[in-house]
ZAMARGU-4260 file (C-alpha; in steps of 0.2 Angstrom, whole numbers, plus 5000, padded with zeros to 4 digits):
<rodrens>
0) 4992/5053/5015 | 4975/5055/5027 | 4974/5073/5022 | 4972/5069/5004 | 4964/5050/5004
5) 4946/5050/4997 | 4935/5038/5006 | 4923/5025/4997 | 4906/5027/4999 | 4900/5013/5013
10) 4888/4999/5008 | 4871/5008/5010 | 4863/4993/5018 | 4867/4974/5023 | 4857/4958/5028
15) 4858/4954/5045 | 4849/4939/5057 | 4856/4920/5056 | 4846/4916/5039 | 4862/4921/5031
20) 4871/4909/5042 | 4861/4898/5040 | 4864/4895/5022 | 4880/4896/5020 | 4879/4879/5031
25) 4867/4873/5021 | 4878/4877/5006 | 4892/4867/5016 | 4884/4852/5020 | 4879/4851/5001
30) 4896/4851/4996 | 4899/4837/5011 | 4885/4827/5005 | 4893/4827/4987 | 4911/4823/4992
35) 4907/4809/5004 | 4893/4801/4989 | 4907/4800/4979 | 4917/4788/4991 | 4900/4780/4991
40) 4898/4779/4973 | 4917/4772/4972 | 4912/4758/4985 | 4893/4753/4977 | 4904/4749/4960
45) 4916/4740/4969 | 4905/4728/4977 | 4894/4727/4963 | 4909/4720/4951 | 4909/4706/4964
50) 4922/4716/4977 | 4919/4704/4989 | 4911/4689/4983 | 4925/4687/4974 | 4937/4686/4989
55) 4939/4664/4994 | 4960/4666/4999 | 4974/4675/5003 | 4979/4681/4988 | 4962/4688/4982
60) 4958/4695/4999 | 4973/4704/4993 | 4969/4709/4978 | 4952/4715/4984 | 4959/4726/4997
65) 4973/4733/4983 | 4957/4738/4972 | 4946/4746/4986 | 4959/4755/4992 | 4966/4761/4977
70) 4949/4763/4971 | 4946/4776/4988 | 4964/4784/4990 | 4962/4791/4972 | 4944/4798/4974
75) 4950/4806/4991 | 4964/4813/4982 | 4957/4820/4971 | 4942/4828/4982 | 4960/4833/4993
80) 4969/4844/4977 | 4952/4852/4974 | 4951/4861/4991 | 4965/4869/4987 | 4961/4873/4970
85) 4956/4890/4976 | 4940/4887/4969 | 4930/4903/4972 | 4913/4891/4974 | 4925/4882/4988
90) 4931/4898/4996 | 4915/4907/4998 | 4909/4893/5009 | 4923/4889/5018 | 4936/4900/5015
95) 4956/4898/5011 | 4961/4894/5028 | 4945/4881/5032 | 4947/4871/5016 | 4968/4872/5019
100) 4964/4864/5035 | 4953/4851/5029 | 4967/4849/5016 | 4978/4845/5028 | 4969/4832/5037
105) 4965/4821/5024 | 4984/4820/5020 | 4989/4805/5028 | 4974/4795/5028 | 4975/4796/5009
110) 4994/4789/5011 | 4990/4776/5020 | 4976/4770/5010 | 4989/4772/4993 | 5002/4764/5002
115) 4991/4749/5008 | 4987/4748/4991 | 5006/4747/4984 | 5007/4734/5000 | 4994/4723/4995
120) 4997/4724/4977 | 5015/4720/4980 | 5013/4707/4990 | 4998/4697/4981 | 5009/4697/4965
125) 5023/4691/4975 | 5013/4676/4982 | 5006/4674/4964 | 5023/4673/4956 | 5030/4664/4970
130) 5044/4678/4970 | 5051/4687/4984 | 5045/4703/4990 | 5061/4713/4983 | 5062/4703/4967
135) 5044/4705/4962 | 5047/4723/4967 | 5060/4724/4953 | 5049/4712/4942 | 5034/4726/4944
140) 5044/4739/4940 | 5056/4735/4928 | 5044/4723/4917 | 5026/4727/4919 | 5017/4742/4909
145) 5017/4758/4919 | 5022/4751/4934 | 5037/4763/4934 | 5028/4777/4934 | 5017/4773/4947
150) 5031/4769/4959 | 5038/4789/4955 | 5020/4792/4958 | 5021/4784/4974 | 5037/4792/4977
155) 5029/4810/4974 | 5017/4806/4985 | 5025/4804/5000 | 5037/4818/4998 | 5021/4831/4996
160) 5013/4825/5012 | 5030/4823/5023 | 5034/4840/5016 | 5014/4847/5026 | 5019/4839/5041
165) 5018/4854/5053 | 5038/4852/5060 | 5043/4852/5041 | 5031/4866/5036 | 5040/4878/5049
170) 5056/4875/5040 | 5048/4879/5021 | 5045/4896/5011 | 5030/4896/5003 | 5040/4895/4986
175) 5048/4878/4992 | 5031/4873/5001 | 5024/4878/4984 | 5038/4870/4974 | 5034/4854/4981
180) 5018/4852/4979 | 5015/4852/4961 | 5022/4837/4963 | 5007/4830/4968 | 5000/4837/4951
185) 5013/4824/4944 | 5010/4809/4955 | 4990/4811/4950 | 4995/4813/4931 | 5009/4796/4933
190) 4997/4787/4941 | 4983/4786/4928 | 4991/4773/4915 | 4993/4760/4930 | 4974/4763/4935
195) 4968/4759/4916 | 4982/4747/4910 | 4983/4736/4926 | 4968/4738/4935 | 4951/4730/4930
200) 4939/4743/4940 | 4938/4755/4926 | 4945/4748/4910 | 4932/4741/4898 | 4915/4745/4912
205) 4908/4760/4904 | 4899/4766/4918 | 4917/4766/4930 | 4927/4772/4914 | 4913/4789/4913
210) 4914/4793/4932 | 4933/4793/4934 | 4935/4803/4917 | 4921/4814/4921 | 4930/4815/4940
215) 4947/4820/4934 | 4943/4830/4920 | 4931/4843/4932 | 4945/4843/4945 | 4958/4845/4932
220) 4945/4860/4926 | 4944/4868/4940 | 4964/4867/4944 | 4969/4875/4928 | 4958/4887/4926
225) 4958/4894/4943 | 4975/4894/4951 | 4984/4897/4935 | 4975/4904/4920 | 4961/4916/4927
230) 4976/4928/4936 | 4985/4929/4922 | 4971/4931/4910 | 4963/4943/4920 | 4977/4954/4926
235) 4984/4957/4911 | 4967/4962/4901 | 4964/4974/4917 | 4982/4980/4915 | 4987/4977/4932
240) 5004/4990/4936 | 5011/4999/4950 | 5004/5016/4950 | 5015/5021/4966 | 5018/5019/4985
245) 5016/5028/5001 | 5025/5026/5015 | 5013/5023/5030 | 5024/5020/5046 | 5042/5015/5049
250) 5040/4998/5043 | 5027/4997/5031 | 5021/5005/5014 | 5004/5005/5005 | 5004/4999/4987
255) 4993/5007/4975 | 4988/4996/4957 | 4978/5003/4944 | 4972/4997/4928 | 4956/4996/4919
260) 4939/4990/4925 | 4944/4988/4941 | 4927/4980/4945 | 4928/4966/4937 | 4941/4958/4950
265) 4925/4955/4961 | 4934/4958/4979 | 4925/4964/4993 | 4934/4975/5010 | 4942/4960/5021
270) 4949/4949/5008 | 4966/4945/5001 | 4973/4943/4985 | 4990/4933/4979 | 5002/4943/4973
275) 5014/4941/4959 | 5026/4953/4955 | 5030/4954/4937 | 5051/4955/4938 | 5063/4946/4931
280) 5069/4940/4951 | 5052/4939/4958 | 5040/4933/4943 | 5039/4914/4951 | 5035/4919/4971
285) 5022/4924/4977 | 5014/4932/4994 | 4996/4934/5001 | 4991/4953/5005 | 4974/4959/5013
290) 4967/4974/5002 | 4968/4990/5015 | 4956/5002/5006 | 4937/4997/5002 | 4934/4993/4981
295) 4930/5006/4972 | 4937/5009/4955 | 4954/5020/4956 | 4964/5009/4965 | 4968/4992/4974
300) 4979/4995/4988 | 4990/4984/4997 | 4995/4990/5013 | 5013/4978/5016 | 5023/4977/5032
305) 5043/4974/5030 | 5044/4955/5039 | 5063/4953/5030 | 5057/4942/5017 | 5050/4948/5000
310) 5041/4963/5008 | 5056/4972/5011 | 5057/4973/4992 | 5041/4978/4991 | 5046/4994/5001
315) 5052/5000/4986 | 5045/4994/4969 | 5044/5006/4956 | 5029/5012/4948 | 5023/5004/4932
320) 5028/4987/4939 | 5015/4973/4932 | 5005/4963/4945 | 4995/4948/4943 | 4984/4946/4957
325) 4976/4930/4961 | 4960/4929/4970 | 4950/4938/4978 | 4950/4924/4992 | 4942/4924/5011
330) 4925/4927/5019 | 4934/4940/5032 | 4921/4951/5024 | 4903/4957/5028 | 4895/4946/5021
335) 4897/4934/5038 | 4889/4949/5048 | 4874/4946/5058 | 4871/4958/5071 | 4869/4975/5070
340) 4883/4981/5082 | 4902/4977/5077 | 4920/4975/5086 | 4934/4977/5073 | 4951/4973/5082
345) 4965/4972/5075 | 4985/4971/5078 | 5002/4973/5067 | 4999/4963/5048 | 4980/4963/5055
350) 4976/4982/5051 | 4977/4984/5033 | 4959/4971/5030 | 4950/4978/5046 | 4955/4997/5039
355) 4945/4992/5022 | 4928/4984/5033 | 4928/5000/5043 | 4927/5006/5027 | 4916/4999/5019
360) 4902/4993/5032 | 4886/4998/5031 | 4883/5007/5050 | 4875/5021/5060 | 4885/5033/5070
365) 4889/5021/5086 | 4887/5003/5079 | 4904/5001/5074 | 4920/4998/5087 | 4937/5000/5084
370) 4951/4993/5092 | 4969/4993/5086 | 4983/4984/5096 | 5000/4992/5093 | 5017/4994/5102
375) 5019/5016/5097 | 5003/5022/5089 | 5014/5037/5085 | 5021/5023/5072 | 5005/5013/5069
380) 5000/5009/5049 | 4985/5017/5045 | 4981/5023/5062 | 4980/5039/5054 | 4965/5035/5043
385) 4956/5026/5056 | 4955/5040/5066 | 4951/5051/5052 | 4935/5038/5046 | 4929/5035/5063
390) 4928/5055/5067 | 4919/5055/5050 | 4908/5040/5054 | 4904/5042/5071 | 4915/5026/5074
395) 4923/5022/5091 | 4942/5021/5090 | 4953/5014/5105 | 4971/5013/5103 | 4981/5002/5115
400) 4996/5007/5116 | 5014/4996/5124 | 5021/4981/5129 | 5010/4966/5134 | 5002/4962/5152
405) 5007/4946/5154 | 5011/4931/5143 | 4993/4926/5143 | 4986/4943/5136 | 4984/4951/5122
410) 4982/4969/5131 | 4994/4981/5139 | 4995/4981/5156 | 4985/4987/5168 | 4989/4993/5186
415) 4976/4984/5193 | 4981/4966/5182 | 4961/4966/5177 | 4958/4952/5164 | 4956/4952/5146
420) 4940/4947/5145 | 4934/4962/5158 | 4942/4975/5149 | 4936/4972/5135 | 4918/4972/5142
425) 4921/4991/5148 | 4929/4996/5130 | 4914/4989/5123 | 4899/4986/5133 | 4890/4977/5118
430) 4902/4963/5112 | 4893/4948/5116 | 4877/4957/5105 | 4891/4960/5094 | 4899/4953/5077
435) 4918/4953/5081 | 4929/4953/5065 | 4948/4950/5072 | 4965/4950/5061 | 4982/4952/5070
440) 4997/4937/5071 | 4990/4919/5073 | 4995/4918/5091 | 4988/4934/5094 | 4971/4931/5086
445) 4969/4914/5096 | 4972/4926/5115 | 4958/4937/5109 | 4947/4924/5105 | 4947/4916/5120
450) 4943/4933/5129 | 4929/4936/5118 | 4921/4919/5121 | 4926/4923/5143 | 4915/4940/5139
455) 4901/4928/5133 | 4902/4933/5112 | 4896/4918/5102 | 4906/4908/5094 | 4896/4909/5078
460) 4901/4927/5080 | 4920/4931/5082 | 4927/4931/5062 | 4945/4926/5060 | 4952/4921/5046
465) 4972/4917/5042 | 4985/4917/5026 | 4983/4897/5025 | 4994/4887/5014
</rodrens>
C-alpha cells in the first residue's frame, strides 16, 4: 500500500515554549477550583440550615452526619460520572486516561460516605422508633416513600465500584465493565425521590432546590449528549461506512471509512476514536482504535491488530459496513509539544497513532526521530510507510529488531548489556532537549519512561497516553 498512499500535507507551523503548558494547567486548576467549590457550596448550605447547631444528642448527631454525608457523596458522584462523561472540555485538559484515573480514585470514598449515610440514617431511625436495627430496616423499606428505591440504589452502587476494583477489572470485557456501569446511571436516577421526599436539605429551600436541579440536569446534559447522542448523530449525517481494508502485516489490517465532510469529526494525528460497528452481532461492543493516517478528508483510518477478541473480526469486515465513531478523544497529539526537537517511539498496538504524528508534525529535515520497537521488522505494521515518510521528510528512523535484553528493558540486547537509558542517548543524542511522544503496551511504555527520565528528559516532556476505561 506504501507505493500508492498519498500523504497529508504536515501542519505548516506549531506553537512551541511552556506558555502552552502553562495554560493547559491553568485550565486545570480552573476546573479543580470549580469541583471542589461545589463540595464547599454543599457544606456552606448545610451549616447555614443550622447543620450543626442543631446537633444536642445522639440521635441528631446522627441525623446530621446522615445529611452531610448524603449531602457530599451525591455532589461527589456526580462530579465522579462526569469525568467519564467524555466530555471533550474534560478531555482536552486531562485527557481519557487522566480523568478515568481520577474516576477511579474517587470511587470508594464516595461509597463510604453513601454508606455512612444509609448507616447513620438507619440507625437514627431505629433509635427513634425504638426498633431494632433489622426490623427498622424492613420498616424503611417496605413502609416509607421511596425508601425501596434508594436501597436498589444503594445496591447499584456498590456493585459499580466492586466491579472497578483493579482484581475484578482484570476478569471484565469492556462490554460487561461497560454493562455494569450504567448501573450507576440507575442508582443516580433511584436515588433522587429519597433526596426530595425524605430529606429536608433541598425540599421546600429554593436556593438548595435550584443548585441540585441546576447540578443534575448539566451533568445529566453533558452525559446524553456526549456519550450517546453526538456518535450517533453525527456518524450517521457524515455517512460513516467501510470503504475497504488493507492488509498491513501478518496480524493486523488498516481500516479505511469514508463519508461526507469528513472535517467536521474534529480529530487531530494521535488521537483515538470508539468504534461501533454497525452489525447485527456487533452493534452493542465497542473498541477504542488510534487513527494511523493524519486528517484529511478522504479517509479515516484505523490501523487494528488481531489480539483474538473483536479485532479478529475486524480482519475481515466487509466494505459498506456502517460505523459510528465516538470521540475524537486524548491529548497524545501536538498540541502538548513544546520543544522543537521530537522522539516518536513506538512498539506493537503503539505504531498506528505515532505513524499519524509523524505525519502530521510540523518539522524540518532532522527535528524528528523515530523509533519503532518490533520482534521481525520484515512483518512490522506500517513500517513500510514510516520508512517511506521519514526518506521524504528527512526523518530519522531506527528499527529495533528481536527479543528483549533482559526483563527490565525495553530494548534488544546488546553484546555489551549497555543500559537502556545509554543507548537511547546514542540513537538520539537530543532527547532530554526533546518532546518524546511514546505509545506501545502499558508495561512497555512504563520501561521506556523510566529510561527517558535516567537520560535526563523532563518529565513535563515524555507524552503517554493509554485506552483508559
Amino acid at each position: 500500500m506504501t507505493a500508492n498512499f498519498r500523504f497529508a500535507q504536515p501542519n505548516t507551523r506549531v506553537r512551541l515554549g511552556q506558555r502552552k503548558i502553562v495554560r493547559v494547567r491553568r485550565g486545570q486548576d480552573l476546573v479543580e477550583v470549580v469541583a471542589w467549590a461545589s463540595v464547599v457550596a454543599v457544606l456552606a448550605m448545610f451549616l447555614i440550615d443550622g447543620g450543626v447547631k442543631q446537633v444536642t444528642d445522639v440521635t441528631t448527631g446522627l441525623g446530621a452526619l446522615s445529611r452531610l454525608t448524603a449531602l457530599v457523596g451525591t455532589d461527589l458522584l456526580l462530579i465522579h460520572m462526569l469525568l467519564v462523561a467524555r466530555v471533550p472540555w474534560v478531555d482536552r485538559l486531562y485527557g481519557l486516561d487522566k480523568s478515568t484515573e481520577a474516576h477511579k480514585k474517587l470511587g470508594k470514598p464516595i461509597l463510604y460516605l453513601i454508606v455512612a449515610h444509609f448507616l447513620a440514617s438507619l440507625v437514627n431511625y431505629a433509635m427513634l422508633d425504638q426498633k431494632a436495627i433489622l426490623a427498622e430496616l424492613t420498616n424503611l423499606v417496605f413502609n416509607v416513600p421511596d425508601m425501596l428505591t434508594a436501597t436498589i440504589a444503594l445496591i447499584l452502587m456498590i456493585a459499580v465500584v466492586v466491579s472497578s476494583i483493579q482484581i475484578a477489572r482484570k476478569r471484565l470485557s469492556y462490554e460487561a465493565w461497560w454493562l455494569i456501569h450504567l448501573l450507576s446511571y440507575a442508582s443516580v436516577f433511584l436515588a433522587i425521590p429519597h433526596q426530595i421526599s425524605t430529606g429536608s436539605d433541598i425540599a421546600g429551600k429554593p436556593f438548595a432546590m435550584f443548585y441540585w436541579i441546576s447540578l443534575y440536569l448539566f451533568v445529566a446534559g453533558n452525559i446524553v449528549w456526549y456519550r450517546f447522542l453526538e456518535p450517533i448523530v453525527l456518524s450517521l449525517r457524515l455517512g460513516l461506512k467501510v470503504e475497504t481494508t488493507v492488509r498491513e502485516s501478518s496480524d493486523a489490517t488498516s481500516i479505511y471509512i469514508t463519508g461526507k465532510n469528513l472535517e467536521k469529526l474534529g480529530y487531530e494525528a494521535g488521537q483515538f476514536f470508539i468504534l461501533r460497528v454497525l452489525t447485527k452481532g456487533q452493534w452493542w461492543r465497542a473498541h477504542p482504535f488510534s487513527v494511523s493516517a493524519a486528517p484529511n478528508s478522504r479517509f479515516v483510518r484505523f490501523t487494528i491488530g488481531n489480539r483474538g477478541d473483536d479485532t479478529s473480526l475486524l480482519q475481515t469486515i466487509k466494505p459498506g459496513t456502517r460505523i459510528v465513531l465516538e470521540g475524537p478523544y486524548g491529548v497524545f497529539t501536538e498540541a502538548r509539544r513544546s520543544r522543537e526537537k521530537v522522539t516518536l517511539i513506538c512498539a506493537g498496538i503503539g505504531a498506528p497513532p505515532i505513524r499519524s504524528l509523524a505525519e502530521s508534525m510540523a518539522a524540518r529535515p532532522g527535528d524528528i526521530n523515530i523509533i519503532y520497537r518490533t520482534r521481525q521488522t520484515d512483518d512490522a505494521a506500517l513500517v513500510d510507510e514510516l520508512t517511506d515518510l521519514s526518506q521524504r521528510r528527512g526523518f530519522k528512523l531506527t528499527l529495533l529488531e528481536g527479543g528483549r535484553g533482559g526483563a527490565n528493558s525495553w530494548m534488544p540486547a546488546h553484546p555489551e548489556n549497555i543500559p537502556d537509558h545509554a543507548r537511547i542517548s546514542v540513537i538520539a543524542p537530543w532527547i532530554s532537549e526533546s518532546d518524546v511522544f511514546i505509545c506501545g503496551p502499558a508495561a512497555w511504555t512504563r520501561s521506556v519512561k523510566k529510561s527517558l527520565l535516567r537520560a535526563g528528559t523532563p518529565e513535563h516532556q515524555i507524552h503517554a497516553e493509554e485506552f483508559a476505561w
